[in-house]
C-alpha positions in Angstrom: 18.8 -19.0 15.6 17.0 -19.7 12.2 14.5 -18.2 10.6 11.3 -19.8 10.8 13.4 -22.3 12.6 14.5 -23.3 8.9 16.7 -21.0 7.4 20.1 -19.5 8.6 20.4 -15.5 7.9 23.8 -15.4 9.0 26.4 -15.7 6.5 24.6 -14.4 3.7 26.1 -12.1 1.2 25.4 -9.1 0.0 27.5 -7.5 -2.7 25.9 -4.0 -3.1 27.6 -2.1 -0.9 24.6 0.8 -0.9 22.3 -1.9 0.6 24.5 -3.5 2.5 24.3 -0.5 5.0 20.3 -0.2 5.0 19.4 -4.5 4.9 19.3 -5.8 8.3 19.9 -10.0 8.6 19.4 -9.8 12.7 19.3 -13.7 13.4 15.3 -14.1 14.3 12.9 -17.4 14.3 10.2 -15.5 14.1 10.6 -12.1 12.3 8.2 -9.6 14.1 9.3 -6.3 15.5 5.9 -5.2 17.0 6.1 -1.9 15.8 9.1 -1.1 18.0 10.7 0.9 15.1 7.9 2.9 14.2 8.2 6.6 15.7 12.4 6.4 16.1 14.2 7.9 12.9 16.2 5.7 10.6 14.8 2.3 12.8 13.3 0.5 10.5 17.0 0.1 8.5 17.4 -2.5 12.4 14.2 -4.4 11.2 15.2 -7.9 9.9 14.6 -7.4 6.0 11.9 -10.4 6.1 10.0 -8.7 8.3 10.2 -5.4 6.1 8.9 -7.8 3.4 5.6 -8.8 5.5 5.0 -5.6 6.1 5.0 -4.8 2.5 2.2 -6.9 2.0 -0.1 -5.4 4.6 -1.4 -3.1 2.4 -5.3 -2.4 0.7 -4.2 -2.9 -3.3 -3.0 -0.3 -5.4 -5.8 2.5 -5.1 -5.2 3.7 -8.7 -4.3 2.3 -11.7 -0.7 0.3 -12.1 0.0 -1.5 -15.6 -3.7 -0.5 -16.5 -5.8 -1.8 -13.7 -7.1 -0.8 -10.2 -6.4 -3.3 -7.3 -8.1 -3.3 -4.3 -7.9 -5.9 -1.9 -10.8 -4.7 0.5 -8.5 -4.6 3.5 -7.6 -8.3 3.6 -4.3 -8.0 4.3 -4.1 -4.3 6.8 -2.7 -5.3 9.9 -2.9 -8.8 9.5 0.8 -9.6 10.3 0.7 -13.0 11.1 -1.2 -13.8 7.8 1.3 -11.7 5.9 4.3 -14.3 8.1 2.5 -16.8 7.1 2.6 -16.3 3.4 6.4 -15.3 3.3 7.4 -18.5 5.2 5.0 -20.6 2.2 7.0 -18.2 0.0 10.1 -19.3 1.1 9.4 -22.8 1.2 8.3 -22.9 -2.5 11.6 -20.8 -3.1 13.8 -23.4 -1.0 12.2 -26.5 -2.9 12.5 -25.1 -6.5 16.0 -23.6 -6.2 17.6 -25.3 -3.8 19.1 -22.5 -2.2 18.7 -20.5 0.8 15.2 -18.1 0.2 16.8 -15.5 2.0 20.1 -14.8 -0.1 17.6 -15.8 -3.0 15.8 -12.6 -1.5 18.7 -10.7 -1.2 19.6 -11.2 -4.7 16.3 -10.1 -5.9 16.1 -6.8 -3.9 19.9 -6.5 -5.4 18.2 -6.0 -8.8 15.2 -4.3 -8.7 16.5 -1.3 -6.5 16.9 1.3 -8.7 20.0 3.6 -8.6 18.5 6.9 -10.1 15.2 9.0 -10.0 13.6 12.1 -11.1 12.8 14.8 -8.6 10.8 18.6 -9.4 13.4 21.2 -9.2 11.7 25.2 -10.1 13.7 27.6 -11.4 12.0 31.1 -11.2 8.6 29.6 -11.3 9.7 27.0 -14.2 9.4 23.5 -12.9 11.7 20.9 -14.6 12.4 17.0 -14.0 16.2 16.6 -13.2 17.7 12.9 -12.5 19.1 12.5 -9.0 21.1 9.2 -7.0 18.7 7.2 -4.5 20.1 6.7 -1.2 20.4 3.5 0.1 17.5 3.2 2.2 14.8 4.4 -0.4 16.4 2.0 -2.9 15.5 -1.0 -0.6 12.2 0.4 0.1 11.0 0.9 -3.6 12.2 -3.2 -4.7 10.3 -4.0 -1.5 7.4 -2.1 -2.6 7.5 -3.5 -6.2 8.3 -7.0 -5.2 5.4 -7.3 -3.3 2.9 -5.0 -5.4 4.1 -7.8 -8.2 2.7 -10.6 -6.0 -0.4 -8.8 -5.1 -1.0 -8.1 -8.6 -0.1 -11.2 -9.6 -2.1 -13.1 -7.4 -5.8 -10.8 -7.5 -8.5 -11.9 -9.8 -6.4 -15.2 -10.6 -6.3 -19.2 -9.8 -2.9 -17.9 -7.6 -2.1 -17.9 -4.3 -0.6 -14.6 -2.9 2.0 -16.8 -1.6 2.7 -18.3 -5.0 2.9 -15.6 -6.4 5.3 -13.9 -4.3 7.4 -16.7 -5.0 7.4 -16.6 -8.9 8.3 -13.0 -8.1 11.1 -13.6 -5.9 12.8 -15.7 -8.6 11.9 -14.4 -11.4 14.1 -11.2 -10.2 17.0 -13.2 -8.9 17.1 -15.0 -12.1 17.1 -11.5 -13.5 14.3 -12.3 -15.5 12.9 -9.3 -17.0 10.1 -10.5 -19.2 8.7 -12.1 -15.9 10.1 -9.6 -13.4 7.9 -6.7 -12.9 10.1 -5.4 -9.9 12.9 -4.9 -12.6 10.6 -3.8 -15.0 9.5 -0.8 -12.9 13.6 -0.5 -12.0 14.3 0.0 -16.1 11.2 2.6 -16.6 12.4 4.9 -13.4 15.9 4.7 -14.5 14.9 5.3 -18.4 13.2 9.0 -16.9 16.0 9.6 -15.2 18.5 9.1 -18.2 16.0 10.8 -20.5 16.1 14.0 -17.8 19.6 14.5 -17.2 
């Protein structure tokens, strides 16, 4: 079974062994779940990782200010799986024709690079608060380059002459390529990591 009826999941590689555990490639032509995951613990790391990636999307902007603007979308997006499918598979397309690879392990490659390995977390010592660096598990690492993948695309796409799903496919590559200058998925990787090396 392809996905999309185009693309094979099977087969595809993923060399971080951290994500390896947490990214699901479950063989589906259509990638939609309906919700089945949502109230078991740990059941969204069974949801194909597309379908993660749609669901990143359904969201209403930013709410406060990221790289010194507000972004909100007006609820375009909430709920609106099908639409967000629909982008993802344009995505894809526009990934398969310009790099003549599979989108998915394109995809893979991408959230390989802008999950970030450390963080900063409050820690109070006898009513002193202090910032001390701590390892990301798997699964949070996947969720933050899904969340900054697609906040990249939304932001990338509002108030411009670009599609969403254009831009969520100059995002895409750009972080495959490991381009950070265009990459704002790794940018946002360097700065946590940069706090957590500065709190250690």
């Amino acid at each position: 079974m392809k996905l999309f009826g185009k693309y094979e999941t099977e087969g595809v590689e993923i060399a971080d062994l951290s994500l390896k555990q947490v990214v699901s490639l479950k063989p589906a032509n259509v990638p939609h779940s309906f919700g089945r995951h949502a109230k078991k613990q740990f059941a969204k790391q069974k949801v194909n990782i597309v379908e993660r990636l749609a669901n990143k999307l359904m969201r209403g902007g930013t709410g406060e200010k990221t790289s010194g603007k507000v972004i909100r979308t007006k609820g375009r997006m909430q709920g609106k799986k099908l639409k967000a499918l629909r982008i993802v598979e344009g995505a894809f397309d526009r990934v398969a024709k310009q790099t003549n690879e599979n989108p998915v392990a394109v995809l893979i490659k991408a959230l390989q690079n802008s999950a970030p390995r450390e963080d900063v977390t409050r820690v109070a010592f006898g009513g002193v608060s202090y910032q001390v660096a701590t390892d990301i598990s798997g699964t949070r690492r996947l969720d933050l380059a899904l969340r900054n993948i697609t906040l990249a695309a939304i932001m990338g796409s509002f108030n411009k002459g670009k599609s969403l799903e254009v831009a969520l496919a100059n995002e895409i590559m750009a972080t495959a390529k490991g381009d950070i200058q265009a990459s704002y998925a790794m940018r946002k990787r360097d700065e946590m990591e940069r706090m957590a090396r500065s709190s250690r």
